[in-house]
C-alpha positions in Angstrom: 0.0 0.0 0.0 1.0 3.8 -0.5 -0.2 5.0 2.2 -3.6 5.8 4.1 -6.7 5.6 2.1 -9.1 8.1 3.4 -13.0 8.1 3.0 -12.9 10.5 0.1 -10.5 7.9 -1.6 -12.6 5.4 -1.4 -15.1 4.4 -3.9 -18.9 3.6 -2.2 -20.0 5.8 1.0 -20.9 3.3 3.5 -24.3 3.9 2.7 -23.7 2.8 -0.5 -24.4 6.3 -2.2 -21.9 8.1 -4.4 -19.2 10.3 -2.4 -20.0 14.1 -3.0 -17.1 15.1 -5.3 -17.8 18.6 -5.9 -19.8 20.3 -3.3 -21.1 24.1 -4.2 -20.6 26.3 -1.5 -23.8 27.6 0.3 -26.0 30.8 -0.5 -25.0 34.0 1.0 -26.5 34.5 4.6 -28.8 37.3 4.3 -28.8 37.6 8.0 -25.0 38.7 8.0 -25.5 41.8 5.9 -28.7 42.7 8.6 -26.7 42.3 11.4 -23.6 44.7 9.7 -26.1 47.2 8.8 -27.7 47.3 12.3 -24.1 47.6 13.5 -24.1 50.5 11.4 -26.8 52.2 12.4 -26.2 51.8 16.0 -22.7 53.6 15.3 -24.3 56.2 13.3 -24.6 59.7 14.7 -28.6 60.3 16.4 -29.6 62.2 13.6 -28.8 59.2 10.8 -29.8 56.4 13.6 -33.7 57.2 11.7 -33.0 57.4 8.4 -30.8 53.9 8.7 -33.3 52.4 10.8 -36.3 53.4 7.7 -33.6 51.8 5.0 -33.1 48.7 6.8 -37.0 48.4 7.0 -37.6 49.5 3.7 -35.1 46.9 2.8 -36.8 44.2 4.6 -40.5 45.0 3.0 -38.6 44.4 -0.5 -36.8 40.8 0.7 -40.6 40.0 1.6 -42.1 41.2 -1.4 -39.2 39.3 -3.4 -40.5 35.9 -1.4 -43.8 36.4 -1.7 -43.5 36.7 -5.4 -41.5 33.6 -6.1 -44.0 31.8 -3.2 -47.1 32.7 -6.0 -45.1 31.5 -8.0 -44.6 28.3 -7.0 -48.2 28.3 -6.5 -49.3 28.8 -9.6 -50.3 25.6 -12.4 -47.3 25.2 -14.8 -48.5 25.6 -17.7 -47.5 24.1 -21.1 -47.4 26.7 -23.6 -48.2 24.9 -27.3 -45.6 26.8 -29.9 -46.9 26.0 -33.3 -44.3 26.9 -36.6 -46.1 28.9 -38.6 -44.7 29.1 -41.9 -43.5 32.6 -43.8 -44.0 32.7 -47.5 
């Protein structure tokens, strides 16, 4: 033997699924940039302490509008649209 086989080496999982070869890293944590920008505004002078405090909300009204819209999305039928050739003379 060369040397130590490891797990990722090896060919079956011990479940008997495939080993992940390439995983893709996870989404962006929405919740960091929140936290940063409440950071912010609690460092802010008193007189942009409001104005933050109205951007972060208004910023929070559009992430729940964005959800909303893909939930009725998901909601909705798919639907199979026919596309018929029509020929040009």
């Amino acid at each position: 033997m060369d040397g130590p086989q490891t797990h990722a080496d090896s060919d079956p999982a011990p479940d008997g699924a495939e080993p992940d070869r390439a995983v893709p890293p996870p989404p962006p944590d929405p919740a960091a940039l929140f936290i940063l920008l409440d950071a912010l505004r609690l460092a802010a002078p008193p007189e942009l302490q409001d104005r933050l405090t109205a951007l972060l909300r208004e910023a929070l009204l559009t992430l729940r509008a964005l959800i909303d819209h893909y939930l009725e999305r998901l909601d909705e039928p798919h639907v199979d649209r026919r596309v018929e050739d029509i020929p040009i003379e």
